[in-house]
C-alpha positions in Angstrom: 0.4 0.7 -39.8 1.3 2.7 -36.5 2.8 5.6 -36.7 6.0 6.1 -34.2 4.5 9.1 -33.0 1.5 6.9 -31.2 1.7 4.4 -28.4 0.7 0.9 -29.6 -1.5 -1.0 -27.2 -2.9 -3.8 -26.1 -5.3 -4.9 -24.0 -5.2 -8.2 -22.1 -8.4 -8.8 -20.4 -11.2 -11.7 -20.3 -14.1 -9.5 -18.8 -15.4 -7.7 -22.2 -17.1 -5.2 -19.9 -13.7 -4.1 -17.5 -12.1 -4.2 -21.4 -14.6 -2.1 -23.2 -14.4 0.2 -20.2 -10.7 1.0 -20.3 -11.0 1.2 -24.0 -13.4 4.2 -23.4 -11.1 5.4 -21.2 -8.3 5.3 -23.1 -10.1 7.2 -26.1 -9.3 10.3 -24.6 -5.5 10.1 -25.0 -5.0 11.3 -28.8 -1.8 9.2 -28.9 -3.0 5.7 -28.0 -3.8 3.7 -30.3 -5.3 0.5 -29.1 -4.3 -2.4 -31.1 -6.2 -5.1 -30.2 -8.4 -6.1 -27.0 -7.4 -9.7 -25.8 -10.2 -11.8 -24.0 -7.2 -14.4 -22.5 -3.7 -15.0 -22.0 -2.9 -17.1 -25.1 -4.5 -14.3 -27.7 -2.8 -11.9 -25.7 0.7 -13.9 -26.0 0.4 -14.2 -29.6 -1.1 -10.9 -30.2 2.0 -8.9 -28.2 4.8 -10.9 -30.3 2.9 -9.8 -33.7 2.4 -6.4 -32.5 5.4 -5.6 -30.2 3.3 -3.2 -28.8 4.6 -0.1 -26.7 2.1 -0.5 -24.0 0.1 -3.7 -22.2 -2.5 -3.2 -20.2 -2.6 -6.4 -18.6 -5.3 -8.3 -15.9 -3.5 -10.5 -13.7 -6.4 -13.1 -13.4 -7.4 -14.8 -17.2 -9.0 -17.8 -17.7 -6.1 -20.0 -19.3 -3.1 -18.4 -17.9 -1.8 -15.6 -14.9 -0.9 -12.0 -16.0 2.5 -13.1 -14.2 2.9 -16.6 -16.4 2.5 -14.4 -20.1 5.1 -11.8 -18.8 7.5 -15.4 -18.2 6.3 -16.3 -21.6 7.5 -13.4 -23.3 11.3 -12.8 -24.4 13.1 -9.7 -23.2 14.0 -9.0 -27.0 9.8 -8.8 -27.6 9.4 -6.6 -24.1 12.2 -4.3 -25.2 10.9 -0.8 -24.3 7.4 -2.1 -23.8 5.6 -0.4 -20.1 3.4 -3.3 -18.9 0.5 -1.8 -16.7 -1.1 -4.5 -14.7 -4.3 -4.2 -12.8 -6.5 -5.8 -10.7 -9.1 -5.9 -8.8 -6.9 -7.0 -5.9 -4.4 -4.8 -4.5 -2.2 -7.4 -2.7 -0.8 -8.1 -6.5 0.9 -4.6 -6.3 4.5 -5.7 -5.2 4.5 -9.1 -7.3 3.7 -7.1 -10.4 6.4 -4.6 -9.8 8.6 -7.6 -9.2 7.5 -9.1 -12.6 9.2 -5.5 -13.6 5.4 -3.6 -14.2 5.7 0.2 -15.0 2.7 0.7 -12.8 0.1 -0.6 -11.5 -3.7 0.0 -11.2 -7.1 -1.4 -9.3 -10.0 -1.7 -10.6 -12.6 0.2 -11.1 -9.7 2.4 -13.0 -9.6 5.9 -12.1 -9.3 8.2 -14.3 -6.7 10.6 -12.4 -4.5 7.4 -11.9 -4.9 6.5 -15.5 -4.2 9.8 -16.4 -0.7 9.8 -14.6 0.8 6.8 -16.3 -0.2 7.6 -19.5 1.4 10.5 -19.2 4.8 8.9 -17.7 4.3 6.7 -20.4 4.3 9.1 -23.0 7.2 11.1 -21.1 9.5 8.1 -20.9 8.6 7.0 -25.0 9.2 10.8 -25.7 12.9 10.8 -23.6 13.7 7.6 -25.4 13.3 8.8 -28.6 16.4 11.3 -27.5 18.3 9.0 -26.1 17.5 9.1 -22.3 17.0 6.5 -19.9 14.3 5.0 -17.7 11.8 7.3 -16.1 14.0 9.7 -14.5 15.1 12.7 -16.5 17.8 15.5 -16.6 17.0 18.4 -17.4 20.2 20.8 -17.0 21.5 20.2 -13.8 18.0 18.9 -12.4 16.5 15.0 -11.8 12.6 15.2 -12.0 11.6 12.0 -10.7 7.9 10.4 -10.9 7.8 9.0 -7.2 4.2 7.4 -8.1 1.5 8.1 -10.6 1.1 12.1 -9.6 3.4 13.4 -8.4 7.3 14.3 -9.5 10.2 14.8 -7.0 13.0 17.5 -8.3 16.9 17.2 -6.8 19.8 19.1 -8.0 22.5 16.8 -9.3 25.1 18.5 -7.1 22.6 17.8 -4.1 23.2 14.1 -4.6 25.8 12.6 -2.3 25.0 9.1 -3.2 22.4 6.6 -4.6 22.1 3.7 -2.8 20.2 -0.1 -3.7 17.9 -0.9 -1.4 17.8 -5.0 -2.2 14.2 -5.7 0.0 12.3 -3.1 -2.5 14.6 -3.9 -5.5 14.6 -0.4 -6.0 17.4 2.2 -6.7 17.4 5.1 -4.0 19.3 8.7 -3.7 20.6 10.3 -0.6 20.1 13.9 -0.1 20.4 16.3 2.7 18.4 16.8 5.5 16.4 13.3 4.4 16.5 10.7 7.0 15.4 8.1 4.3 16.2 7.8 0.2 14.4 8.9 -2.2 12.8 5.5 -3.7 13.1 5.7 -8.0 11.1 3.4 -9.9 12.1 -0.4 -10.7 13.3 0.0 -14.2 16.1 2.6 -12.7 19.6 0.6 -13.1 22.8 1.5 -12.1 23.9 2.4 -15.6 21.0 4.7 -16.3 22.7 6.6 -12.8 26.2 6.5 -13.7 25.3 8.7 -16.9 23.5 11.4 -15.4 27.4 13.2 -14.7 30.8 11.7 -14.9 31.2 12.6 -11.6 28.6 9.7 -10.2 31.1 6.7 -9.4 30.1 3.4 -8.6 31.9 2.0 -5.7 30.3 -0.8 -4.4 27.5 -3.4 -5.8 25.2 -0.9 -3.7 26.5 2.0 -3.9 27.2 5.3 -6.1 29.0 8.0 -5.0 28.9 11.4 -5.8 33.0 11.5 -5.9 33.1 15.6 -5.7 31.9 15.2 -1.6 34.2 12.1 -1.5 36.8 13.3 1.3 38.8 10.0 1.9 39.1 6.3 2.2 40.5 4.8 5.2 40.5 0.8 5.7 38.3 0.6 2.7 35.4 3.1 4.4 34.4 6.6 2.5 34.5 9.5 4.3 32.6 12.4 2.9 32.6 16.8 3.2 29.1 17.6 4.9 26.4 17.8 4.5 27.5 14.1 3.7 29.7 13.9 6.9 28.0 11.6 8.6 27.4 8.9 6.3 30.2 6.2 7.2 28.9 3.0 6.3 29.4 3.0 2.5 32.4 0.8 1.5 35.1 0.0 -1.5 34.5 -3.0 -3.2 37.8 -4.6 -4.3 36.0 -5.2 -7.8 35.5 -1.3 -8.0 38.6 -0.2 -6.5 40.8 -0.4 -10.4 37.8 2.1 -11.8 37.7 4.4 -9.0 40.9 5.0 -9.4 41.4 4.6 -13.6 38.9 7.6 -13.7 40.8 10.4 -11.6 44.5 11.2 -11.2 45.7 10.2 -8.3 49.1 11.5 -7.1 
């Protein structure tokens, strides 16, 4: 019986030697505990819904069935706080696994630093779970450390946010901070509620966007304006859908 304390996993993968080497791999994590090794996609299926492991590391390419097809055959209910690593030996898979909502992703041959920086997000996001946290971002104080891949972390100061804004090609949440041309891109699994309760002060006002409300300086014909450094951002809108909250959660005089 697995102990909460370790990460159950399985392995998905028909080529028992590119299984037996990420098994020997993943012997050096104390908390792993490797379930079961899966030589196809229907073991694997039937082996994940018994299990309900906390980890999958999945192949995209198995003899009866696509990595892609047993994530479709899964429910959400039996994926619920499961992190699905797919690899393969073919990198052009990257953005349709993190489309088919992967934590990560790896090629193969695995490498151990690479391996060794998901595991380790892994075990960070199990361990914020278990208090309550969201996702794979994580407050600490009045800080956001951010994994923006699988080594290295990003660090913004809540009251540096102005806004957080959904980039809808990437699918991925982003937040807008001074003196950055571009967002800062979070992972896939970040939602919109997961944002909103990092500080009361994070209001969503759009489909797209959150606002930091405290550099929110008007709305004229729908349009924020903001105090700087913020002042020239003047494309983020009201949505009439949004307007009744906005207002419900401040006085307004």
């Amino acid at each position: 019986m697995s102990n909460n304390n370790y990460t159950k996993t399985i392995i998905v993968e028909d080529n028992a030697q590119d299984a037996q080497a990420l098994v020997e791999k993943l012997k050096k994590y104390p908390k792993i505990e490797i379930v079961c090794s899966c030589e196809n996609g229907e073991k694997g299926l039937e082996a994940i819904v018994k299990h309900k492991p906390d980890l999958i590391f999945l192949d995209i390419e198995q003899p009866d069935m696509s990595g892609f097809q047993l994530i479709d055959a899964l429910d959400a209910h039996t994926l619920n706080n499961c992190h699905i690593i797919i690899y393969s030996n073919y990198p052009d898979y990257m953005l349709e696994s993190f489309r088919n909502h992967a934590f990560d992703f790896l090629v193969k041959p695995v490498k151990e630093k690479e391996l060794d920086g998901i595991i380790q997000r892994v075990q960070a996001t199990r361990e914020n779970d278990s208090h309550k946290k969201d996702g794979n971002i994580f407050k600490a104080e009045s800080h956001l450390l951010m994994y923006i891949n699988s080594t290295d972390i990003q660090v913004v100061r809540l009251k540096d946010i102005g806004a957080f804004c959904y980039d809808s090609d990437s699918r991925c949440w982003e937040i807008i901070i001074p003196n950055k041309q571009k967002g800062i891109r979070l992972k896939r699994n970040v939602n919109a509620k997961m944002l909103l309760s990092l500080q009361p002060d994070f209001i969503q006002v759009s489909q797209k966007y959150i606002i930091n409300f405290n550099y929110l300086y008007q709305i004229i014909d729908g349009v924020c304006s903001f105090y700087p450094p913020f002042e020239n951002i003047n494309y983020i809108k009201l949505g009439s859908r949004y307007r009744r909250n906005l207002f419900d959660r401040f006085t307004n005089l």
